[in-house]
C-alpha positions as CSV (number, residue, x, y, z in Angstrom):
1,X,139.9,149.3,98.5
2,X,140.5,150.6,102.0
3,X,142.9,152.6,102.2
4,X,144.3,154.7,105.4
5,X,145.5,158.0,104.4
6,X,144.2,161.9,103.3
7,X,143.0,160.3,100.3
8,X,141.0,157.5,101.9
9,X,137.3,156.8,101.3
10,X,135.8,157.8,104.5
11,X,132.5,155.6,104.4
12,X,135.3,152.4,103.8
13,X,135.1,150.3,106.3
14,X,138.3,151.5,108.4
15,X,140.1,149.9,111.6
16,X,137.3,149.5,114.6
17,X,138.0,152.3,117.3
18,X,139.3,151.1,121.2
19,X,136.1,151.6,123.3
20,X,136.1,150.9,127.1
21,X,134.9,147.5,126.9
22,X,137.6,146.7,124.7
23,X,140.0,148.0,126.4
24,X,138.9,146.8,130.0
25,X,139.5,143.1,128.2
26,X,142.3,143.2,126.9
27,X,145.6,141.4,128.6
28,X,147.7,144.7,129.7
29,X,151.9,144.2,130.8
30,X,151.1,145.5,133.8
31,X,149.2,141.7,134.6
32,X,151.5,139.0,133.3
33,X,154.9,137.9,134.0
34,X,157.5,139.0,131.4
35,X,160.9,138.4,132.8
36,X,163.1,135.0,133.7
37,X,163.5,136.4,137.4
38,X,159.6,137.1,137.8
39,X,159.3,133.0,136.4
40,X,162.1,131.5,138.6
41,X,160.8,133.3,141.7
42,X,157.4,131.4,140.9
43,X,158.5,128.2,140.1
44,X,160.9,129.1,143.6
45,X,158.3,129.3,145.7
46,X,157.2,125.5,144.9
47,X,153.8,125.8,145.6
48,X,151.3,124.3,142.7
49,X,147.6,123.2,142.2
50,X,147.4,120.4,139.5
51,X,144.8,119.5,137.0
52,X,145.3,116.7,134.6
53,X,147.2,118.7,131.8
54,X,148.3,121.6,133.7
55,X,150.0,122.9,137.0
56,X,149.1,126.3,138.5
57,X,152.3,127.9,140.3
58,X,151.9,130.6,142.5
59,X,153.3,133.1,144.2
60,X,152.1,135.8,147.1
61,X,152.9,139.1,146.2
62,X,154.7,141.2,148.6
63,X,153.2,144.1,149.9
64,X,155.2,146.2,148.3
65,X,154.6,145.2,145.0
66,X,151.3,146.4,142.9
67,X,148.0,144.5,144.0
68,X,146.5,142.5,141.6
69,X,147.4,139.0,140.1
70,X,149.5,138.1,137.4
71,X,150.1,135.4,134.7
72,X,152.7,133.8,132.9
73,X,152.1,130.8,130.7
74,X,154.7,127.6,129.7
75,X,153.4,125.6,127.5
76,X,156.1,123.2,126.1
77,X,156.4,122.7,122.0
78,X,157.6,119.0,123.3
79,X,154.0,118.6,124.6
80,X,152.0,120.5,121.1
81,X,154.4,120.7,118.0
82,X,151.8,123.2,116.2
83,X,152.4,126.9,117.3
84,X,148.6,126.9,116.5
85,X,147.7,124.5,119.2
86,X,150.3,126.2,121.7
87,X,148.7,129.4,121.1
88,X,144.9,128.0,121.4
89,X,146.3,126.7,124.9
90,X,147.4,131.0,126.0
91,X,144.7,132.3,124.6
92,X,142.1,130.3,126.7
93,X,144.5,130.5,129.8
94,X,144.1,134.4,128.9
95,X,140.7,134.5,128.7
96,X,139.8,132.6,132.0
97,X,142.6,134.7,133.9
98,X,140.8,137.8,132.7
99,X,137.2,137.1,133.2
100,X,138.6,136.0,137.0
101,X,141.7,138.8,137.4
102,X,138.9,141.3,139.4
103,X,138.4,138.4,141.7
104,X,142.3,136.7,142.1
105,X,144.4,137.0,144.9
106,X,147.1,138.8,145.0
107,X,149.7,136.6,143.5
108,X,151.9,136.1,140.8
109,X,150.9,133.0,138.6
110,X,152.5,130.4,136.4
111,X,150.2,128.3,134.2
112,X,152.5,125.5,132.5
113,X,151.2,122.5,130.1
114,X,152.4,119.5,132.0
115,X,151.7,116.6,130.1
116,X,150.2,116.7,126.0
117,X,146.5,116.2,125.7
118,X,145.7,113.2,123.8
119,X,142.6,114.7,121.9
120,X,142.8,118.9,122.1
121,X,139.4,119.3,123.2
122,X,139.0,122.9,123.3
123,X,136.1,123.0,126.2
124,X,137.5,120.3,128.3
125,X,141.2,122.3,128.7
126,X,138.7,125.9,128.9
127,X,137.1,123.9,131.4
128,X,140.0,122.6,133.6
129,X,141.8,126.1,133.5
130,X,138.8,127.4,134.7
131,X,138.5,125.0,137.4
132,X,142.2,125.3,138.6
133,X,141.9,129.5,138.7
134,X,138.7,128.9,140.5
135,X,140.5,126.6,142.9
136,X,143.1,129.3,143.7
137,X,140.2,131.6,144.5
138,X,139.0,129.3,147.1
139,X,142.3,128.7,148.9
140,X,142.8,132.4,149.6
């Protein structure tokens, strides 16, 4: 039994400690959009880059503001009933943003499930979210 406590087992296998690495990849507040205001400005500023399922709203960031980009993620229980699917849909948005956040513009970003995927091919939606970030890397 693993228990956590002054009576634990110490060679039990125990929670895994926060290196560096795992750290650096993680998703930290400081990089997504949490509040309504921080959304509407987004969606506001009406500027998009569409993909098949998804749009890709974005905002420049004032200079002012923190450098760095940020994310925010809509995706629609109308478009995936299961919270499982919804959930597979942030986590690879997530993912791409963070393998790509060292390279992003400055800009807040909204990353919203437009239309429901017929067959919820995992590499083809990590694939077009890839592909729209990417896209927004080359309009700089």
């Amino acid at each position: 039994m693993n228990a956590i406590g002054p009576n634990a087992d110490p060679a039990a296998p125990g929670p895994l400690p926060v290196t560096r690495q795992s750290a650096a990849s993680a998703f930290p507040k400081r990089y997504r959009l949490t509040k309504t205001d921080e959304f509407s400005s987004v969606f506001g500023f009406r500027r998009a880059l569409k993909s098949r399922h998804f749009l890709l709203h974005y905002r420049l960031r004032s200079t002012e503001e923190v450098s760095g980009a940020r994310l925010g993620l809509v995706v629609a229980k109308r478009f995936l009933k299961r919270s499982v699917d919804r959930n597979l849909i942030r986590r690879l948005a997530r993912e791409h943003f963070r393998l790509l956040r060292s390279r992003l513009p400055s800009r807040d970003l909204v990353l919203r499930l437009a239309c429901k995927p017929a067959p919820l091919d995992r590499r083809a939606l990590a694939q077009e979210i890839d592909l729209l970030l990417r896209k927004l890397l080359s309009e700089r």
